[in-house]
LOKOL-910990 format. One record per residue (C-alpha): x, y, z. Coordinates in steps of 0.25 Angstrom, whole numbers, plus 2048, in hexadecimal, padded with zeros to 3 digits. Layout:
<rs>
XYZ
...
</rs>
This chain:
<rs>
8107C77C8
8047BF7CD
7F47C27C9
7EC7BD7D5
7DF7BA7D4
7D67BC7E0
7C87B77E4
7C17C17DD
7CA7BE7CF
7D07CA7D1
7E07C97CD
7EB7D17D5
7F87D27D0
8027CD7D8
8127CD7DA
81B7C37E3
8297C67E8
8327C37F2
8377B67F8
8317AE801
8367AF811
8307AD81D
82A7BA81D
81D7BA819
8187BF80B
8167D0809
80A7D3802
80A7E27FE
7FF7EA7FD
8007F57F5
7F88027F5
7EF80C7EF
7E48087EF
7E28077E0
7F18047DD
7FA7F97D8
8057F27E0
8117FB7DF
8197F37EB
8237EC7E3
82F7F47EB
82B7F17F7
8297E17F4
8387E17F0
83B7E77FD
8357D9802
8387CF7F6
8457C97FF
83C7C980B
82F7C2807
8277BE7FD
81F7CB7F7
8107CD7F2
80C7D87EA
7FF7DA7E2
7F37E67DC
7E87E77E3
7DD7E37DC
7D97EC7D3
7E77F27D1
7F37F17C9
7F37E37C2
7E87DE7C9
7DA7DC7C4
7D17E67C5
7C77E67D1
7BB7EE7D6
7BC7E87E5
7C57F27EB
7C37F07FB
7CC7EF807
7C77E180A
7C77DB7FA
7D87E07FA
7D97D8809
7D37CB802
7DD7CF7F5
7E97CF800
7E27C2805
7E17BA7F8
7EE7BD7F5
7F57B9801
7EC7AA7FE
7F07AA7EF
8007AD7F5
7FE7A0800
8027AA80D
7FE7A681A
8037B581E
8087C1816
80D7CF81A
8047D9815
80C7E5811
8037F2809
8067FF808
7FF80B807
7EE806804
7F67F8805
7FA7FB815
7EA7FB818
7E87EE80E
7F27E7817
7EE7EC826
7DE7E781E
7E47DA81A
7EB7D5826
7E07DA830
7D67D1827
7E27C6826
7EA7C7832
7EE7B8833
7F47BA822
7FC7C5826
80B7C482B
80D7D582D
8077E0828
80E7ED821
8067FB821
80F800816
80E80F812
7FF80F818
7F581881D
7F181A82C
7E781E834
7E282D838
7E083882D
7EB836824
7E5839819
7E784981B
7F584581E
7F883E813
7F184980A
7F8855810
80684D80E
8038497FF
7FF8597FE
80C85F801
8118547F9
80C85A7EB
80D8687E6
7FF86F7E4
80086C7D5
80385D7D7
7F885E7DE
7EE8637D5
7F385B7CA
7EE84F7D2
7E18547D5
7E08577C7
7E48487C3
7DB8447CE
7CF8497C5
7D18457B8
7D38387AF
7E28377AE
7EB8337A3
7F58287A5
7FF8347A7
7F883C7B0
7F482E7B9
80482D7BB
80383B7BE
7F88397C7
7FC82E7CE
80B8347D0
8048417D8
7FB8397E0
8078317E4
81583A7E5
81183E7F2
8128327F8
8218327F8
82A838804
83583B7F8
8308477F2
83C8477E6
8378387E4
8298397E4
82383C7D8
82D8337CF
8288287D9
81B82B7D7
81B82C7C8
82081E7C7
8158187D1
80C81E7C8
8128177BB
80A80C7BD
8008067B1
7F78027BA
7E980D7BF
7E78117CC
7DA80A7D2
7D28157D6
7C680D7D9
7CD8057E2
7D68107E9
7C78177ED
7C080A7F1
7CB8057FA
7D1813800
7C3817802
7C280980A
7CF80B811
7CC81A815
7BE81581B
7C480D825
7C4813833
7D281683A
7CD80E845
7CA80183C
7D7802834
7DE804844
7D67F8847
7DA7EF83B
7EA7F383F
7E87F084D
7E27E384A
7ED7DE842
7F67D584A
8027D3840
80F7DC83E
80B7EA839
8147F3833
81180182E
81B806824
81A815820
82481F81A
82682C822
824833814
81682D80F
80A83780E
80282D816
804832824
80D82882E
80682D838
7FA826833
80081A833
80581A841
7FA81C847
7F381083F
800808841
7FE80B851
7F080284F
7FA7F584C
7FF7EB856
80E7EC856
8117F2849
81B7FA843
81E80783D
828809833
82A81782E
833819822
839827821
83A82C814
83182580D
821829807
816820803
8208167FC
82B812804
83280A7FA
8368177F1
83D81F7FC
841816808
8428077FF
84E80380C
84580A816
838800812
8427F480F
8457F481E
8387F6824
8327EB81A
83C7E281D
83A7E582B
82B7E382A
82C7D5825
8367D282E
8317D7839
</rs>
């Protein structure tokens, strides 16, 4: 672990892995917004292919707190690093808020980045209702409820692992495996950033679906979009961003929700290693 400090004297905390190849350096994004990395699976699904960056966004995890949470301060955070690591070109890899910060970073920095990888994303179109009617036959009426009523009310430490397991069961397509998943996700010391979840969902949910088309069809480096048939967030969003980017590819993973590395670990090995190979 590395603490990385920034222009602004902000510190991110940082973790190398991997060996060095003559594929470039994967940086992974992770998501939220408001969240800590949690990619340590799917970097060692990479370690014998490439050297491998993970860090917390600022204002996350173990990194210092910050009260500039926009789109463009994270892209300059991606930047900086990328300086501080000595890169002429990395592979930006995010998933879920993380597939956004990439497609905004390499279309800010097209001649740094190497491929890109839209990894559990969001597309274009209404998904939101989508993904809400999925995540609502996912929970029972009382589940339900109990998270509306968690939603409210300043939470204990028990009831914020409770909370945070019902906000994120339902992201898995194994339904017997869900909520013990979920339950360790949510076992982690750290708080949610609220304050940054709303300033930059609110940003990224501004953005018009013709700006965010424009910004995938500008990008002139490999694109994949990698998405399980099982996540919430409709695949069908996706595709039609994805259909905005020159010569990209589409990898479905049957099977597999939100987190690919819990239910389908092979399935995402191969299309990783495909990704970087490719």
């Amino acid at each position: 672990m590395d603490l990385v400090t920034l222009s602004d004297g902000i510190r991110l905390r940082t973790w190398t892995t991997g060996v060095a190849t003559k594929t470039p350096p994967v940086v992974l994004l992770h998501g939220g917004p408001g969240l800590w990395d949690y990619l340590e699976p799917v970097a060692a699904m990479l370690d014998d292919l490439t050297i491998v960056h993970r860090f917390d966004q600022r204002g996350c995890g173990g990194s210092d707190p910050s009260g500039n949470q926009t789109m463009q301060r994270l892209q300059d955070d991606v930047e900086e690093l990328r300086r501080y690591w000595g890169y002429d070109q990395i592979v930006v890899l995010g998933h879920s808020f993380g597939a956004k910060l990439a497609v905004n970073y390499a279309a800010a920095h097209p001649q740094q980045v190497a491929k890109v990888g839209h990894f559990s994303g969001v597309g274009i179109g209404d998904w939101h209702t989508l993904y809400y009617e999925e995540q609502g036959r996912r929970m029972t009426a009382e589940q339900l409820q109990r998270l509306t009523a968690l939603q409210q009310k300043t939470r204990t430490a028990a009831e914020e692992t409770e909370f945070r397991a019902l906000s994120w069961f339902t992201d898995h397509a194994d339904r017997r495996s869900a909520w013990a998943w979920a339950l360790e996700d949510a076992d982690v010391p750290f708080p949610i950033n609220f304050a940054a979840n709303r300033a930059l969902s609110g940003e990224a949910d501004a953005v018009p679906d013709d700006e965010l088309a424009a910004h995938v069809r500008g990008l002139t480096m490999p694109v994949w979009f990698i998405h399980g048939a099982g996540d919430p967030r409709p695949v069908s969003a996706v595709q039609e961003l994805a259909k905005h980017a020159p010569g990209h590819e589409f990898r479905l993973i049957e099977g597999a929700g939100h987190s690919p590395w819990r239910e389908r670990p092979d399935a995402l090995r191969q299309v990783l290693k495909e990704f970087l190979a490719g």
